[in-house]
Each structure stands twice: as C-alpha cells, then as structure tokens.
C-alpha positions in Angstrom: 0.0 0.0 0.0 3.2 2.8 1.1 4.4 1.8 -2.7 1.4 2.5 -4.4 0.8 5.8 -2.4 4.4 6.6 -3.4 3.4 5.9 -7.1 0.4 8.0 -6.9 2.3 10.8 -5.2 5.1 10.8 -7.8 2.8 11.0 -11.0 0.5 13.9 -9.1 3.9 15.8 -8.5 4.8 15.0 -12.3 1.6 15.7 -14.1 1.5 19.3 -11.9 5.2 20.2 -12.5 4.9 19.6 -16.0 1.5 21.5 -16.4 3.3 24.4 -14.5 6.0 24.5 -17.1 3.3 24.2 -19.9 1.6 26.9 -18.4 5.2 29.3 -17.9 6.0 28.3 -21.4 2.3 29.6 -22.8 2.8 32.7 -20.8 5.8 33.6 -22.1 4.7 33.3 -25.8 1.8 35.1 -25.1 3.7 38.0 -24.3 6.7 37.9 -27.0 3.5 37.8 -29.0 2.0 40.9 -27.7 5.5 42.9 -27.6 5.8 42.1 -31.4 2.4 43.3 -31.9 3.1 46.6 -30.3 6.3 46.9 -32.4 4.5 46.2 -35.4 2.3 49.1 -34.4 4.6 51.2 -33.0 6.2 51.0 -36.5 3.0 51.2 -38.4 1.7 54.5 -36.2 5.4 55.6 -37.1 5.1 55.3 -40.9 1.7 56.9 -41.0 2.9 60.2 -39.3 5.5 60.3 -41.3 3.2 59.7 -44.5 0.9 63.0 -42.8 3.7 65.2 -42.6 5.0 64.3 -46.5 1.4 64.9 -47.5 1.2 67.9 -45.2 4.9 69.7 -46.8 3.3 68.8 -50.6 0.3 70.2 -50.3 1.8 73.3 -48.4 4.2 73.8 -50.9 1.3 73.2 -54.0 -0.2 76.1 -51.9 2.9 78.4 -52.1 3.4 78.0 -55.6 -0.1 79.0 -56.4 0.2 82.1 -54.4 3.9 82.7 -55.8 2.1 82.7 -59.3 0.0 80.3 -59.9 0.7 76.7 -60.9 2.3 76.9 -64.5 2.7 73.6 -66.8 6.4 72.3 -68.4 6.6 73.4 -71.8 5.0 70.6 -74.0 2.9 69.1 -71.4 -0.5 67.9 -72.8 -3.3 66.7 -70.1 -4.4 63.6 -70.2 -8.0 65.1 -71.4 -7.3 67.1 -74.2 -9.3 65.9 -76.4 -7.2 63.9 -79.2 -7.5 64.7 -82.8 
C-alpha cells in the first residue's frame, strides 16, 4: 500500500510540474507575441505620421506656388484630357 501511495504521489507531483511549465511556457509566448504586436504598431503608427507630414509639406508647398504665381505647366505638357484629334 506505502508503494502505491508513493506511485500516486510521484505522478500527481509530475503531471503538476509539467502543467506548471506548460503553463510558464504559454505565458511567455503570449507575451513575446504581444511585444511584437506593439512593435509592429509602433512601427505602423510611425510610418503613417510620417506619410501625414509628407502629404502635409506637398500640399503646403502646392499652396505656395499657387500664391507665388500660380501653378504653370512644363513646356509641352498635354493633359491627359485634351481631347485627341
């Protein structure tokens, strides 16, 4: 009977050490995985501000060249809807 009770106490110590690892291990990936995901956003909010303030300096200096004297096309330039003869 002290053998089998020995047994039993030996696979409930197992079975719980490994589930405490299994649970450590999940843990851990679960928060790699959310530090990449906030990089990856970090970088994503990064690249759209920077995007904003390139659209913002274009269409500041579209606005500047109009009031310089007005927006003036290259020699040659045909729009695309001119009508074609």
């Amino acid at each position: 009977m002290k053998l089998m009770l020995q047994i039993a106490f030996g696979v409930f110590l197992g079975t719980l050490g490994a589930q405490l690892v299994v649970d450590i291990c999940h843990t851990r990936q679960d928060q790699r995985a959310k530090q990449l995901a906030d990089q990856r956003n970090a970088e994503q909010e990064k690249v759209r501000r920077e995007q904003g303030e390139r659209i913002r300096a274009l269409l500041l200096q579209g606005q500047q060249s109009k009031s310089l004297g007005g927006a003036k096309a290259p020699h040659g330039f045909i729009p695309d809807d001119a009508a074609q003869p």
